[in-house]
Structure formats: structure tokens, C-alpha cells
C-alpha angles and dihedrals in degrees: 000000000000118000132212125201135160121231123194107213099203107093119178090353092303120128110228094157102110093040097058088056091044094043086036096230150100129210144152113233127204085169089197082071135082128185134205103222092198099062116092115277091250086053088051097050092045088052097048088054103050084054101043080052099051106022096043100017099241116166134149118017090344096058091047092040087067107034079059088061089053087054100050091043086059101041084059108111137177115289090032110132124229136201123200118191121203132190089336086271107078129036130197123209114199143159135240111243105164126022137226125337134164108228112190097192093061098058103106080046088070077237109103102105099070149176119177120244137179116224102244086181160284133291142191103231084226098079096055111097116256094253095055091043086058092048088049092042091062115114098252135119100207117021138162124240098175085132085064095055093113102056093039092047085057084045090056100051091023112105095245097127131212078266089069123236113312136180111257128205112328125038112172124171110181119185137192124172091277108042153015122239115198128174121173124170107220123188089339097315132105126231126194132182144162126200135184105251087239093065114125115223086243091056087048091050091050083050096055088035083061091043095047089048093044084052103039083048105048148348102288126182102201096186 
């Protein structure tokens, strides 16, 4: 059974986030603390805990909070899908190819900690729905979304390319003193919408949210 997580590639303020494209990894750091990768994954862990505990001084949530990140970082296998926010502007999809190893020379990289990944392409945030941006949104390094499967897995195989969504031939916007007519063909289809004048950008938010969620529950003809 395929996996999905999210992994946030700025540790400690730095910005990983190309490297691990270019390096084609991701990976958590702790740099004070060395693993053995041929040791059973329960030893691992163990072993990561004891030295989280006596090498950073994690105890309590804090402590539990990281050695979950471990064990999602193992539990990741061939085939897993992650997603890598950056700059809440640009998001990476990419799949997991290789699991869990332990690379010592990467330590002072905050990279040491590793699974291998391919890139399967780029996206504009803004096309995530607003459920799954909130999930991604959330303050953790490692984090499931399996219960995003369903719209990543429409990201993957949809025809957004690694150039982002873009608007494609005609874009019309007609206005009276009423409403507002606008017609964009996007990716070869056509979208076509009309507004009071008087509609708030938050009224026209919760508009798309209800849309999003018609289309992702059923198969909607919206015409």
C-alpha cells in the first residue's frame, strides 16, 4: 500500500529544498547523532532516542515529537509519495525510490538521515486544494497525508506540468455595472464564470472550496 507524507526541507532556517531535488533525497539531520542502518528498525529508533535524549535534551512531547519523525522516515518504501513545500509558493512531488540510510558525510548538511526520491514534478500551491494546503501548512518536519491520497494521486496523472498551471489562448474579463464575465481556457478546457460586482474575494474562495470539493466527491458535470 502506497504512503504519502509531507516533508519540510528547512531545518534549522536553512533552505534544503533545492538540494534535496538536485541530490535527489530527503532526509531529516540531527547532525550529534549517528545511526547504525543494519541494525533492526526498533534498535534504530531506540538508539535515536536515547541520543536525542542525551545529546539534545529532548524529553516529554518534544522528545516523542522527533523520534516520530525517525519513524516515519523509516517507514518510508519504494513506491511512497512526497510532497515538499517551498516558500508557500512552489510545491515538489516526488516519489520515494530507495529507503532509509544513514550518510555520515552529510551530517553538518542536516542531511544525514536519508531516503532516495525522483523528482515526478512541480507544482504552483495554488493549485492544491485548500484542505491539503492546511495539512501541508502544519509545523512539522515529517507528516503523513494519506488522507490526501486521492487528490495527489489526480495531481500526479493530471496535465499540470513541472511549468505549473498556466492560462492557455483566450482570456477574456467583460464587465457592466452589475457583474463581472470571465472566461479562461486552461490546459484545454475551458472555464467560464460570472460574479456580482459586489462579491468579496472570501465569498469567491468559499465558492471555488464547494466546487473543489463537488468535483473531488463525485462526477459532476458542472455545466
Amino acid at each position: 500500500m502506497r504512503h504519502y507524507f509531507k516533508v519540510r526541507s528547512h531545518p534549522l532556517e536553512l533552505d534544503l529544498y533545492q538540494s534535496f531535488l538536485d541530490k535527489q533525497i530527503v532526509a531529516i539531520g540531527y547532525p550529534e547523532i549517528t545511526v547504525n542502518e543494519n541494525q533492526p528498525k526498533t534498535d534504530i529508533i531506540a538508539d535515536v532516542e536515547r541520543q536525542l535524549m542525551e545529546k539534545y535534551n529532548y524529553s516529554g512531547q518534544g522528545l516523542r515529537l522527533r523520534v516520530g519523525y525517525f519513524k516515519r522516515l523509516l517507514s518510508m518504501k519504494v513506491g511512497d509519495i512526497i510532497l515538499l513545500p517551498h516558500q508557500n509558493k512552489e510545491i515538489a512531488i516526488v516519489e520515494v525510490t530507495g529507503g532509509y540510510h544513514f550518510e555520515n558525510g552529510y551530517r553538518n548538511q542536516h542531511m544525514s538521515n536519508q531516503v532516495d526520491i525522483k523528482l515526478i514534478k512541480k507544482l504552483s500551491i495554488s493549485t492544491l486544494s485548500e484542505r491539503l494546503r492546511r495539512s501541508i501548512g502544519v509545523i512539522l518536519s515529517i507528516s503523513s497525508l494519506d488522507n490526501h491520497s486521492d487528490e495527489i494521486d489526480r495531481l500526479i496523472v493530471s496535465d499540470v506540468n513541472n511549468d505549473y498551471l498556466v492560462a492557455q489562448e483566450s482570456n477574456s474579463v467583460l464587465t457592466n455595472n452589475d457583474t463581472y464575465s470571465f472566461e479562461q481556457n486552461v490546459n484545454r478546457n475551458k472555464i467560464k464564470i460570472e460574479f456580482d460586482t459586489t462579491v468579496t474575494k472570501e465569498e469567491l474562495e468559499t465558492f471555488f472550496l464547494h466546487v473543489t470539493r463537488l468535483v473531488d466527491g463525485s462526477n459532476v458535470n458542472l455545466t
